[in-house]
C-alpha positions in Angstrom: 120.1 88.2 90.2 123.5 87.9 88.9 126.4 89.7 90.3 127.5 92.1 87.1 128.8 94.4 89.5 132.4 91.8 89.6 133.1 92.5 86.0 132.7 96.1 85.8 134.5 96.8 89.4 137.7 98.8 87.5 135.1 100.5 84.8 133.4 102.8 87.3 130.1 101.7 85.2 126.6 100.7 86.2 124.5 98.4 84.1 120.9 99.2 82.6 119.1 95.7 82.9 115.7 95.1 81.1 114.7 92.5 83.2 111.5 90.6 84.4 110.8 91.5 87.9 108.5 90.4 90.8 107.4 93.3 92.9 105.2 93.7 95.9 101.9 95.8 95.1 100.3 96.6 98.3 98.9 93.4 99.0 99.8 91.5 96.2 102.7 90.1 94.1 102.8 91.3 90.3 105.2 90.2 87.9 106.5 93.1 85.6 108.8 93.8 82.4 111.0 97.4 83.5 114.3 98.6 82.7 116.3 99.6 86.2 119.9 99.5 87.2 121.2 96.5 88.9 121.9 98.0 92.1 117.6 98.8 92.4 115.6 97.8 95.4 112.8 100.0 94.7 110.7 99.8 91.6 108.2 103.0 90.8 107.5 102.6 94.9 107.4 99.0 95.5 109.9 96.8 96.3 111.6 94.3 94.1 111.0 90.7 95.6 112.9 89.0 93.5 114.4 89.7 89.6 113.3 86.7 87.5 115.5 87.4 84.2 117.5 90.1 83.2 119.3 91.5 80.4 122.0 94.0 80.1 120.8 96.7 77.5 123.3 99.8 78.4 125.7 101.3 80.9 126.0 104.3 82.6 129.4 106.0 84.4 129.1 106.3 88.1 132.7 108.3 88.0 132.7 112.1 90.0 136.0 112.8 88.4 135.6 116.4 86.6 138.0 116.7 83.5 140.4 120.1 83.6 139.9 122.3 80.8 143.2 124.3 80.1 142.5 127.6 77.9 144.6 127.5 74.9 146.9 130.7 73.5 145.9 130.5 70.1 144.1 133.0 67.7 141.5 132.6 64.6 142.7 134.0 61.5 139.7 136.3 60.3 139.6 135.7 56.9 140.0 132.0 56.7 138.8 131.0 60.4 141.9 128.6 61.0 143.9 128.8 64.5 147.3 130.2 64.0 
């Protein structure tokens, strides 16, 4: 699997791969098409052997930064609706 992890490091993201996997089945080895993060060991309960091609389709934000709303001062005019 390649390492995408290097080239988001300051982004805070996590890629969405579609990617080609072979995972273990109880006693056998099945090779499957499923979308998972790249960080994934575990696929619907089995684990992922080995990832066999991948392709990045999305990102999602890993960040736990909260963004602080300040309450503004201003007032809606009643008749028009605009903020004075």
């Amino acid at each position: 699997m390649k390492n995408y992890a290097t080239l988001n490091h300051f982004k805070m993201v996590q890629n969405i791969l579609f990617a080609k996997i072979k995972v273990m089945n109880k006693k056998e080895v099945k090779i499957i098409d499923a979308v998972i993060k790249e960080n994934d060991t575990i696929y619907n309960a089995m684990p992922i052997i080995e990832v066999i091609e991948s392709k990045i389709i999305g990102q999602t934000n890993v960040s736990k930064e909260y963004t602080e709303v300040k309450r503004s001062n201003e007032t809606r005019n009643k008749i028009t609706g605009t903020y004075e």
